[in-house]
N, C-alpha and C positions, 0 to 999 in steps of 0.2 A: 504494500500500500504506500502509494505516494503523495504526500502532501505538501503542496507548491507554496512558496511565501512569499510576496514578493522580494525581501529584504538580500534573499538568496540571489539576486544574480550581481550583486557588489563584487569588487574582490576584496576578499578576505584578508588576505596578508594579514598578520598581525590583528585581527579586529575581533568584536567577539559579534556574531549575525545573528540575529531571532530567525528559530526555522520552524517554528509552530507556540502554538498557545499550548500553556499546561495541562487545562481541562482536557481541549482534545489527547492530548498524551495518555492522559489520567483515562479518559473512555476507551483509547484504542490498545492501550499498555505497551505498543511498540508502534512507529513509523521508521519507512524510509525517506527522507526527506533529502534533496539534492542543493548541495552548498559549493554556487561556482562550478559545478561541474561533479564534484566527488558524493559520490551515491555514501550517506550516513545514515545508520542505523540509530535512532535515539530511544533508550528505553526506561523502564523505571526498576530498579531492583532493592528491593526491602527499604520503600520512602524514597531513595536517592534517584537522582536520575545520572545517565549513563549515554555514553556516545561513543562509537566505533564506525573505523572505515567498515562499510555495508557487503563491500568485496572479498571473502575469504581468501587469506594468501595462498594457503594450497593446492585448489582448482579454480578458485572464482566461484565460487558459488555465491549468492544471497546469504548473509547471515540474519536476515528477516526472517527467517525458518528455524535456526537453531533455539535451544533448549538452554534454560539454567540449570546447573545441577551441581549447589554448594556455590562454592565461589566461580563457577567455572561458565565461560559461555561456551558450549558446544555445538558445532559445525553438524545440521544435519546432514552434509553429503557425508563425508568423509570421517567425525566424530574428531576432527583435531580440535583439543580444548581450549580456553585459552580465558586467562587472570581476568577478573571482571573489570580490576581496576588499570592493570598493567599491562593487558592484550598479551600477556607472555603465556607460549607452548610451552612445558617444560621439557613432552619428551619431545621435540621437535629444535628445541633453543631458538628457538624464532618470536616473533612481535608480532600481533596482529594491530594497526595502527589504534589507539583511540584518540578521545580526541577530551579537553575542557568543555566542562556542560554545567549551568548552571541555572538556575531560576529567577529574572528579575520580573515582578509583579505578576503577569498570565504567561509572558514571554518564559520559552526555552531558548538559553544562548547558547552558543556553542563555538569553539575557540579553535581550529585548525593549526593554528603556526603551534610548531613543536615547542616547547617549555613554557605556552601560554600561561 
């Protein structure tokens, strides 16, 4: 599911973009939402919300389909796991990207440049 905003066709560089309202977050419990181009998975995990490249590193798949299970998001194609917080595979030693996400007022922001 994808949901368009317009705030998303800026560039990013360094900025933080509102890429959906909360409530809808809160009714859909995950979006794909598209930021300058990079397909982002936004989600909510126990209260927090949460943001990861949407792209799985290992085949490309959607990670709009995978499953939580403990700390872990896991990749319906393939099942490679990976840190809710730190996008890290362990058995793989790889990163899957995520990204800064945060709540100001109804806005979900979200932060793309790396050590945002």
């Amino acid at each position: 599911m994808t949901a368009p905003h317009p705030e998303t066709a800026i560039d990013v560089a360094d900025e933080w973009v509102s890429v959906c309202l909360a409530s809808d977050l809160s009714r859909a419990g995950r979006l794909v939402v598209d930021v300058a181009g990079t397909p982002v998975l936004v989600m909510w995990n126990d209260g927090d919300p949460l943001a990861f490249h949407d792209t799985c590193i290992h085949k490309g798949r959607s990670l709009s389909e995978a499953v939580v299970f403990g700390d872990r998001l896991v990749c319906a194609g393939h099942q490679w796991s990976f840190d809710l917080r730190t996008g890290y595979c362990k058995v793989r030693d790889r990163y899957q990207p995520v990204y800064r996400v945060s709540i100001d007022g109804d806005d979900v922001v979200v932060n793309l440049s790396p050590g945002a």
